[in-house]
Structures are given as C-alpha cells and as structure tokens.
N, C-alpha and C positions, 0 to 999 in steps of 0.2 A: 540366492541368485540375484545378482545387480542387472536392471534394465536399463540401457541407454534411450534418450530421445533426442536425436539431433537437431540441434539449432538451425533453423534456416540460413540460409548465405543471404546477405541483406545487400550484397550488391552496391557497396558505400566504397568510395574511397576517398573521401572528405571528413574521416571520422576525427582525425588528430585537430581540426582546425576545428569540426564543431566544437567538442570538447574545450577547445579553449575560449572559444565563441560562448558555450554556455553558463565555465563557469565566469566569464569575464560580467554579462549579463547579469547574474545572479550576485556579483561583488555592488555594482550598481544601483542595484533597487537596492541592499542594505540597509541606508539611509532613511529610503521612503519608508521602510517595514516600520524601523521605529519609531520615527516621527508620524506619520497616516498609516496606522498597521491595517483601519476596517478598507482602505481603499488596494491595497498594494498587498498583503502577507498574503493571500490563496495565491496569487499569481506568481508571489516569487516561491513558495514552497511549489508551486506546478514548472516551473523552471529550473530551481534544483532538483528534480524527480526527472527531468529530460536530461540534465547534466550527467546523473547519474547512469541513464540508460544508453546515453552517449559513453561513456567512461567502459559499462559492459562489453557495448560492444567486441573491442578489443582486449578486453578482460576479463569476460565471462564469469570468470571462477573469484572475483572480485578479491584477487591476492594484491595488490598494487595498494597502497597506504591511499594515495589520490583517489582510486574509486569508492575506501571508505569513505574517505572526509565528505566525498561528493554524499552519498548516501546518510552521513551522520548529520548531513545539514538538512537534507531533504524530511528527515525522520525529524527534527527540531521542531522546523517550519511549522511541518502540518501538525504537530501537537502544539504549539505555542499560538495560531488562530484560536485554538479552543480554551487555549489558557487566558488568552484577551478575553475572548468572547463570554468567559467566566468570572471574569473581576469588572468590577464598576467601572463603566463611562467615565474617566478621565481619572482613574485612581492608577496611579504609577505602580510598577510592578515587573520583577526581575524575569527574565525570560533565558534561555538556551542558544547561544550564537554559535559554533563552532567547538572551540576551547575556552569559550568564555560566557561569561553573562551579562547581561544588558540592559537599561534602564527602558521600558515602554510603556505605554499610555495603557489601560484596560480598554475597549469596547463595546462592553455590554453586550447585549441580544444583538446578533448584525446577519443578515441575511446570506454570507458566506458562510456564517456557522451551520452548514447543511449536512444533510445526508449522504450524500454527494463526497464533499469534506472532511467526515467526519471516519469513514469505510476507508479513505484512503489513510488517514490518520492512525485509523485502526491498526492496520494492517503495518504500517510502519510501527507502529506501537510493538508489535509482534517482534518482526524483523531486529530490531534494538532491542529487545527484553527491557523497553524502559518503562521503570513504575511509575518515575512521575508523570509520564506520557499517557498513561492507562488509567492515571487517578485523575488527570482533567479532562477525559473525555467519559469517564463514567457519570460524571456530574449532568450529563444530557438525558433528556427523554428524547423520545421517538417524536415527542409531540412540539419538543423545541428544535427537533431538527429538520422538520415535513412543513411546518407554520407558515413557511415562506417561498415554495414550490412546488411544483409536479415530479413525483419519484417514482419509477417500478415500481408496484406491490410486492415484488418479488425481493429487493431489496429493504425494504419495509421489514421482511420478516427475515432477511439475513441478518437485520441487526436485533431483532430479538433471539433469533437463533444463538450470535455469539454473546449477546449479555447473558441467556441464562445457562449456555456450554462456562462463562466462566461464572459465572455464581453456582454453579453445582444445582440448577435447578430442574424439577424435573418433566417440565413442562418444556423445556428446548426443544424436543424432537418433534413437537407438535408444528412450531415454527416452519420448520423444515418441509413435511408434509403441506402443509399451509402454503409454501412459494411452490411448489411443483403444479399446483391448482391457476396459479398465475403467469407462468414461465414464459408457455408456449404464447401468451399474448401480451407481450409486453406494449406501455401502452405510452412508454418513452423514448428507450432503447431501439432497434431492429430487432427482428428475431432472429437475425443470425449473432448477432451480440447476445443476447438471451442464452443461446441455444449455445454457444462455442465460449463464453468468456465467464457467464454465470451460474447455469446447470452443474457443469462439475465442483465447484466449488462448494455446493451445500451438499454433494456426496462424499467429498473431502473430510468435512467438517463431521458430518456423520460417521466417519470411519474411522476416529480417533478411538483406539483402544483396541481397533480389532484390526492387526499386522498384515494379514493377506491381506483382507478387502482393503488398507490405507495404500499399501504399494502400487494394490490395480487402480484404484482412483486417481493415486497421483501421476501412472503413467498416464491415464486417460485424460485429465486434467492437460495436463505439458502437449499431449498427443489433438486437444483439442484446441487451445490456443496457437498450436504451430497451425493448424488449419486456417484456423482464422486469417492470422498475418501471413501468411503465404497467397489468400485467394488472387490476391490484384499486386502486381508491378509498385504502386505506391503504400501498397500496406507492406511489403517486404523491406523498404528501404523506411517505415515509422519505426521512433526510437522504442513506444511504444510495446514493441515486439520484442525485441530483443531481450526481455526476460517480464516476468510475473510477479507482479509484489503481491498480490493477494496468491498465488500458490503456494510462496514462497513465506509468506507470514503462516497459513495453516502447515505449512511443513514443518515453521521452524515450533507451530505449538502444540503438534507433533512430538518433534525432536525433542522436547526441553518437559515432553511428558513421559519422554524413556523409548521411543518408539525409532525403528532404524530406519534409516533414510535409505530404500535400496532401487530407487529409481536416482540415472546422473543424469545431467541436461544439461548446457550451458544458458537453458534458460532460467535454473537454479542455481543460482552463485553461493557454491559451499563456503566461501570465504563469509559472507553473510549468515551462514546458518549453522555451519558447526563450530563457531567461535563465538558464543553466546555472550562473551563481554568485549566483543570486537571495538562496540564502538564508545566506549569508556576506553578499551587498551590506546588508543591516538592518544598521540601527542603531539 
C-alpha cells in the first residue's frame, strides 16, 4: 500500500521570478567562492539550497534538468567547504563546479566547517550517492566540528548516530537512545524545531532494515514537517518547506539499501531519489 502526504499550498505566485533571482545570485558569488572560499562558500551553497527549493516548488517531483543542476550545485557546494576546510591554508586544490572543475585556495580549520555545515553536507552527500562527498567529510570529528559553537546535543549524537549507521558499528543505536534524553530541551533550536524537524528523523534512521516500521516513520516524518511549515502564514510561503533534504537523504539511504519507498509526497522529489546517478546523468 502507497501512502500519500500532501504538500502544503505555499501561497506563492512569484515562484518563476525567484528562481531566476536565485539562481542569478548564486552565478555571482561564483567568483568570490573561489577566490575568498572561508568568507563566501557556506552562503553561496545556502543559496543554491534556496534555489533549489525555489526550483521544487513548481517541480516537486524534480523531473526538469534545471531543478537538478540547481540541486547538483547545492550538493557541490556544501561538500567542497569541507573539502577546503580539509586541505591546507593556501594549498591550491580542484574542487566540483557544476560540469566542471575548478582551481581554489584550501582553508584550513575555518569556523564555517560546523556541525551545522557539515549535517547539511551530509545529507546532500546522501541525495547525490556521491563518494567523493562522503570521503571529505568523514575526514571530521565531532570535536572539529563543535570547537567553534553552540550545537543541540541532540544533533551531536545524530552525527554519531550516522557515522556509526555507516561504519557498521555497533554501537550507533546507543547514539540515538542518547538524543531522545536531549530532544525535548533543546538548548539552541525551539522545541518546536526539536520536536517537528529533528525527532523523526532519528526514528527514521533507526528503521532502516525493518519495511513497516520505515514506511510509518517516513509518513510521520513528511506528516511532521508539513506541520511545522504550515503553523504561521510566513512559514507556508519559506522555501525551506517546500521539501526535506534530510528526509529525503535518509530515504534515499533507505532506497539504495534495497528498501521500497511506499510513502509519495511532493515534499520527496522521486526525481532525486529513484534515480541514484541523476546527478552525474547532467550534461
């Protein structure tokens, strides 16, 4: 049995002109990315991630060539901060542009390389099935990425949750158990963020392997985030809403672990998730 969960009406009718507003934006800073990557690369990867969820709007199901590219730069972006962030202060070094690749400066340790950063990185990392994506941000500890900030505890232990779900270790589930102890007091976040954007998601993550309990999480999941961006008139019209990249990375590692995807949403863009080399197929 397929479960629908409807996307909210976002009440936009400016979507054509942000999209070319975003990515026009995101062509601009280019420049800076390469030349000052520690001042300018988080902002323009958080800028093509708005492009992107501009782009869904009207394309949900991310079938349109343009919402990839918008999406395959976004996925770039935030793994090439950590690929700077991993090569020496001022050692040159090829990084991921579109269809192409690109001369940039390294940056060393830089306080953008966060926790923060790093989750959203992830999760694109998912999204693309890309390896080089997943081998420069395993290169992090928890301790290089917390050095420079105030984090959820509860995200703290998502990211030990997902390093030892993919090391096969067996000590991940303890992670997990761990954030549930922190959830309800989050001490960065709201609790209604806590409660509607991050709870489901480590029962997600937990339900990989077992087919009923994944379907009921991920409707829950989709079913919890529409609340969220529905509460308020300005959260319905955030691009933000309009789809889920960390539900949509644990579905796609889900999907790519054999597991059927029987919840549809158009806050999960199948074009994203059952097309596992989507974003190598661009041309």
């Amino acid at each position: 049995m397929v479960h629908v969960v409807e996307r909210h009406e976002h009440g936009r009718s400016d979507i054509a002109r942000l999209v070319g507003e975003s990515e026009e934006a995101v062509g601009l800073m280019m420049p800076e990315v390469l030349s000052h990557p520690e001042n300018t690369i988080d902002f323009t990867a958080g800028l093509a991630q708005v492009w992107t969820s501009y782009c869904l709007a009207d394309d949900p199901q991310a079938e349109l060539s343009d919402t990839r590219r918008a999406a395959r730069l976004a996925a770039q972006l935030s793994a090439d901060l950590f690929v700077l962030a991993g090569t020496g202060a001022g050692t040159r070094v090829r990084i991921d542009i579109g269809d192409d690749k690109a001369d940039a400066t390294g940056t060393g340790p830089v306080p953008i390389a966060n926790l923060t950063n790093w989750l959203a990185a992830y999760w694109w990392s998912q999204i693309s099935r890309s390896e080089d994506s997943r081998a420069a941000l395993e290169r992090f500890t928890l301790d290089d990425l917390t050095k420079d900030g105030r984090f959820d505890p509860y995200w703290c232990r998502m990211f030990e949750a997902l390093r030892g779900f993919d090391s096969d270790s067996e000590t991940w589930p303890g992670a997990i158990s761990a954030a549930m102890e922190s959830i309800d007091g989050p001490t960065v976040s709201t609790r209604e963020e806590s409660m509607f954007l991050a709870l489901d998601l480590f029962g997600l993550l937990a339900a990989i392997g077992d087919q009923d309990e994944f379907t009921q999480q991920l409707r829950k999941a989709l079913e919890s985030h529409k609340t969220y961006w529905t509460a308020t008139r300005e959260r319905r019209a955030d691009p933000r809403g309009f789809a889920s990249f960390a539900i949509l990375a644990l579905a796609a590692k889900a999907a790519d672990a054999g597991m059927a995807i029987e919840v549809e949403s158009d806050y999960l863009p199948r074009g994203l998730l059952e097309r596992p080399r989507w974003m190598f197929e661009l041309t």
